[in-house]
N, C-alpha and C positions, 0 to 999 in steps of 0.2 A: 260546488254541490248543487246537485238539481232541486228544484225547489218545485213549489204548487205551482209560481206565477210563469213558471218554464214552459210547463205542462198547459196552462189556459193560453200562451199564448203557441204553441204549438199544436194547439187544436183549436185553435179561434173560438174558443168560449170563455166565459167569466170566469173570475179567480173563486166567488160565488158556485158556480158548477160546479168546478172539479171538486171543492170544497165536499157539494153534496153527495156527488160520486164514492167519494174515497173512504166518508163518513158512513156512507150508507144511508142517510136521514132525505127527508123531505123526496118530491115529484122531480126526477130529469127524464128527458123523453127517452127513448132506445138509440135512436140515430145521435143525439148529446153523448149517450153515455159511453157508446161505439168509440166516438170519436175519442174522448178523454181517454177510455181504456187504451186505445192504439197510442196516442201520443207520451202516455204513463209506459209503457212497455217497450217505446221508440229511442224515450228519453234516459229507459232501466231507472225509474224512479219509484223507489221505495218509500211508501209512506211512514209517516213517523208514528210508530205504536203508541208511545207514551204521549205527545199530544192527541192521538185518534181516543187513546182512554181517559183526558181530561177533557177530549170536547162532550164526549160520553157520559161524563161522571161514572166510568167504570174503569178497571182493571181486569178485568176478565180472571181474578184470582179468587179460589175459596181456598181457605183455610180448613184444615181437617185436622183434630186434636183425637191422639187416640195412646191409651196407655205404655203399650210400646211397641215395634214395629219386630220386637223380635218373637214375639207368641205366633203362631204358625195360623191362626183365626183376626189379628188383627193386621198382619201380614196379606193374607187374604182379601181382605175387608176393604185395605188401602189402595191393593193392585187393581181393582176392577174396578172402584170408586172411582181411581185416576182417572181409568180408561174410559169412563163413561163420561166423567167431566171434559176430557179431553174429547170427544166426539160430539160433544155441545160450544166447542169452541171456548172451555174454560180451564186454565190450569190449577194447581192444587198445590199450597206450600202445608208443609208435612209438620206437626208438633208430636212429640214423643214424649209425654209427662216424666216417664219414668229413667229416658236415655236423655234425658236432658235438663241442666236446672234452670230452663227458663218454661215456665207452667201456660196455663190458659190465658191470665192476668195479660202478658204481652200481646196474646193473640186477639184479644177482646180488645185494645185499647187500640192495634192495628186497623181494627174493622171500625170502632166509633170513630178514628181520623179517616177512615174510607182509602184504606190504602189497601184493602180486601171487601169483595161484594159481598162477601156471606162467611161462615161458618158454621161447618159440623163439629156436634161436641161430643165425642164417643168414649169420653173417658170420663173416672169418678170427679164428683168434683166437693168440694169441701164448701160453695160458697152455697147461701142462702135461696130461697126460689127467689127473690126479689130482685136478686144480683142478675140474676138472666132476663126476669119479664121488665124489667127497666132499661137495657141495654139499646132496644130501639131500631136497631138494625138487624138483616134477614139471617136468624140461627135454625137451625135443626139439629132435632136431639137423635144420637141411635142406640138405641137400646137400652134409654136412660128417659128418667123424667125432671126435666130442666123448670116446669114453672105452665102452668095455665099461658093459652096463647101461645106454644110454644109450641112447633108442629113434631114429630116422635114417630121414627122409624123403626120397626124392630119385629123379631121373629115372633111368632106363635108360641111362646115357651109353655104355657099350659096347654096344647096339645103337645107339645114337644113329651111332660111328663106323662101326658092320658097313653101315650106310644109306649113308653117307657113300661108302663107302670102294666100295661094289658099284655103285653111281649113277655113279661116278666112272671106275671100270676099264669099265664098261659104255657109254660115253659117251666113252670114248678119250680121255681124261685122260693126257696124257706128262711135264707137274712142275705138282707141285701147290704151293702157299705156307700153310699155315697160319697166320693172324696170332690170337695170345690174348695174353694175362698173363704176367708173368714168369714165366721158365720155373724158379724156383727153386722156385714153392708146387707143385712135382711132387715135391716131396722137403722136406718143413719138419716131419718127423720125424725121430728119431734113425735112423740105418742098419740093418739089420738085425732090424726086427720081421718079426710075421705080414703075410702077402698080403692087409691087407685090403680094398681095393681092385678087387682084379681084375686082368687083364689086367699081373698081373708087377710088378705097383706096391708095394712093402712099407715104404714111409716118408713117405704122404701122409695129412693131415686132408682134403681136397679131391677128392672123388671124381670133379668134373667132366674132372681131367685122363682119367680113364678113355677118353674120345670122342677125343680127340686120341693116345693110346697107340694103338688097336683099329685107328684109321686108319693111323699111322706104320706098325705092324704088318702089314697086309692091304697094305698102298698098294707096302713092300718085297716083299711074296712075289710081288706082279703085276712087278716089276723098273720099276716108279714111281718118277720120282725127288720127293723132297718134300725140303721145308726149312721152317722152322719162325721166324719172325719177332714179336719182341716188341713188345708194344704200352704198356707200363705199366700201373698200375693199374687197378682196376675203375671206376673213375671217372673215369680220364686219357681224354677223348673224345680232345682236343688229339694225346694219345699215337698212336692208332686211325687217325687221319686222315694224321698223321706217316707212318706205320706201311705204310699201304695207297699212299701217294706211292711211298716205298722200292723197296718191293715194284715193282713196274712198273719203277722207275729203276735197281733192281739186275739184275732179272730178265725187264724187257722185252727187247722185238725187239732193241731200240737200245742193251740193257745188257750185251750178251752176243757174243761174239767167234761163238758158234755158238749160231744161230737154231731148231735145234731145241731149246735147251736151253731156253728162254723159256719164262717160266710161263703155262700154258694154263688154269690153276683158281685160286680161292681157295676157302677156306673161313674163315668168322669167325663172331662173334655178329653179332648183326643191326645191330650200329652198326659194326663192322669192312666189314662186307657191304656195309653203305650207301653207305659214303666207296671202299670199293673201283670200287663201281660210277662214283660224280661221278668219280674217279681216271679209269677207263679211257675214260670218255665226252673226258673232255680230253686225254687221249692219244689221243683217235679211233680206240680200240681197237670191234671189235663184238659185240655180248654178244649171243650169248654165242660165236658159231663163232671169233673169235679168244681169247676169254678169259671161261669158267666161273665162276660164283658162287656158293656156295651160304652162306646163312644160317642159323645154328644158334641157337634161341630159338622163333620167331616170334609175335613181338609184335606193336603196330601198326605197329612201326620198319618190321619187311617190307613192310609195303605203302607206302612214303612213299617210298620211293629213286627215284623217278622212273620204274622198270619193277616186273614183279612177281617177286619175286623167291623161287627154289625154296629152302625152310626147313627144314631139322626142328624140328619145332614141341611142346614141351611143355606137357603138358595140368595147366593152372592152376587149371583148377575139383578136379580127382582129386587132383592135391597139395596144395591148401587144405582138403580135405575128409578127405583121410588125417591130414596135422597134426591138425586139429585134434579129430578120432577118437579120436589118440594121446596128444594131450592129456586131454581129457575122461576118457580108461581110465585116465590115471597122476592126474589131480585126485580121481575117484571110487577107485580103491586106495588113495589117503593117505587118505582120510576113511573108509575102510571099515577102515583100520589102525589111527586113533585112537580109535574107537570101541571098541577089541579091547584099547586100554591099549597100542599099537605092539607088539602080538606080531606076531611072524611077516615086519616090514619088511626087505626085502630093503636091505644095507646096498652103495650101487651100489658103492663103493670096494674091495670084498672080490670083487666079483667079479673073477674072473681068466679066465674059459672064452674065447677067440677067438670071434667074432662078426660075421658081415657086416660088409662096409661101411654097408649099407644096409640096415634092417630090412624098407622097404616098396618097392619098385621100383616106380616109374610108367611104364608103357611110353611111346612117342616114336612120333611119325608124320610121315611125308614127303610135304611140299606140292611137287610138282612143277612150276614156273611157268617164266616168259622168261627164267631168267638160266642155263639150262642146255640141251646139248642135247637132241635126239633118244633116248629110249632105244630100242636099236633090239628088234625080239623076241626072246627066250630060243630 
């Protein structure tokens, strides 16, 4: 097997050189480095990855923990993530909380043994803010609030609602039905923290309730009447489809002693959205002048329902590329700390200052398609 000391003595330089060559570290002049590259490519000598990652203290691996990979938004989320880590020269091992019963717990105890550079944590998580800002090594949160010190990537959800909510008074919306998740992850903090959230929210990890808050809020001041309809978990399709039945049998024509009270909107994520649409097509409802749709996501799910359907759509490439930014900044500071002897590490646990919900806000954009009316002019 061809080795380093093959390679130095096949280019008459030190075992030193090629060392620095191969590592990429330290000054070798061009005409050294020339030579090592020819005799490396003479010899078809492959450097060894896993010593090149312990002379590094890296692995070039992030971790990315995400609910499950079969919802058509975290599916998303995960494809372009890769791709963007993979274009920074990092791979990605995949956690699925819900398709699998080994949780975060493994993944976090991987990264404190530095058998991964980093982790993103894009799913619920049940442990405490202290369990994350004591951890020590480089995490990002997406769409979630993990702990003070903790960088947080994620959409605009209340403009996501102010879209929502103006599309919807504009277009003579008189009850709306919002169908999501249990409505308990609006509050899976203890009572009484800081607003950090937004929108009046002071005891949520989960920012996305923000878009469903902005709407409730706007949807009353217009004297809208809405209700709000559970679906199960982020992976109960089953739930969604239950969910979007209901909805029409509660709150159709035929559910309701008085016929204006009938829901004339939904809003949902894009598989809520879908099944609302099969829903009213079989109730022989017509979409949209007897009953509005809008999907929140927009994935490919929006375009498969059988019409097209008006989304607000977040931008997947700007949040894969902010991740992993935030990444990259907090992997390059631990290594620019251990070089220093760990002077000057910011210990995340000590920190106490109040902080966004969301370090980076990704703005949101509205697809206006078949399942809505008329907007008429301002």
């Amino acid at each position: 097997m061809v080795g380093m000391r093959d390679v130095a003595k096949k280019a008459g330089v030190s075992l030193s050189t090629v060392s620095l060559v191969v590592n990429g570290t330290g000054y070798v002049s061009e005409d050294m480095r020339t030579r090592v590259t020819e005799a490396m490519q003479s010899l078809n000598y492959i450097p060894n990855e896993l010593a090149r990652n312990l002379y590094r203290d890296r692995t070039n691996m992030i971790g990315v923990i995400v609910p499950t990979i079969r919802h058509p938004f975290f599916a998303t989320f995960t494809s372009v993530l890769q791709r963007e880590f993979s274009a920074r020269g990092l791979r990605t091992m995949l956690c699925s909380t819900a398709d699998s019963d080994k949780g975060e717990a493994e993944y976090v105890d991987m990264l404190q043994r530095h058998m991964m550079d980093g982790l993103v944590m894009a799913s619920h998580t049940a442990h405490p803010v202290d369990y994350w800002t004591s951890i020590g090594r480089p995490v990002v949160a997406f769409d979630r609030y993990l702990g003070p010190g903790i960088p947080s990537v994620g959409s605009d959800h209340e403009q996501g609602g102010h879209m929502i909510a103006d599309l919807l008074i504009r277009t003579g919306a008189k009850h709306v039905v919002m169908i999501g998740g249990p409505r308990s992850q609006f509050h899976d903090l203890a009572a009484g923290g800081t607003d950090t959230v937004g929108a009046g929210v002071k005891d949520t990890t989960f920012p996305t309730v923000r878009y469903y808050l902005t709407l409730e809020r706007e949807l009353t001041a217009a004297g809208i009447r809405y209700d709000y309809v559970e679906a199960g978990s982020v992976g109960d399709f089953e739930g969604y489809a239950v969910a979007a039945h209901n909805v029409l049998d509660w709150f159709g024509p035929d559910g309701t002693a008085d016929s204006t009270a009938a829901v004339d909107a939904i809003v949902s994520s894009d598989i809520g959205a879908a099944y609302a649409v099969q829903a009213a097509l079989r109730c022989g409802l017509h979409i949209p002048d007897d009953l509005q749709i809008i999907a929140y996501d927009g994935t490919y799910l929006a375009g498969t329902a059988g019409v097209r359907m008006t989304a607000v759509r977040q931008d997947f490439d700007t949040i894969a590329s902010t991740v992993a930014s935030r990444m990259i900044d907090l992997i390059e500071g631990e290594r620019g700390e251990s070089a220093r002897g760990g002077e000057g590490r910011a210990d995340q646990s000590a920190v106490s200052r109040p902080e966004p919900q969301i370090s980076d806000l990704i703005p949101l954009s509205l697809h206006i398609a078949d399942t809505t009316r008329p907007v008429p002019e301002r």
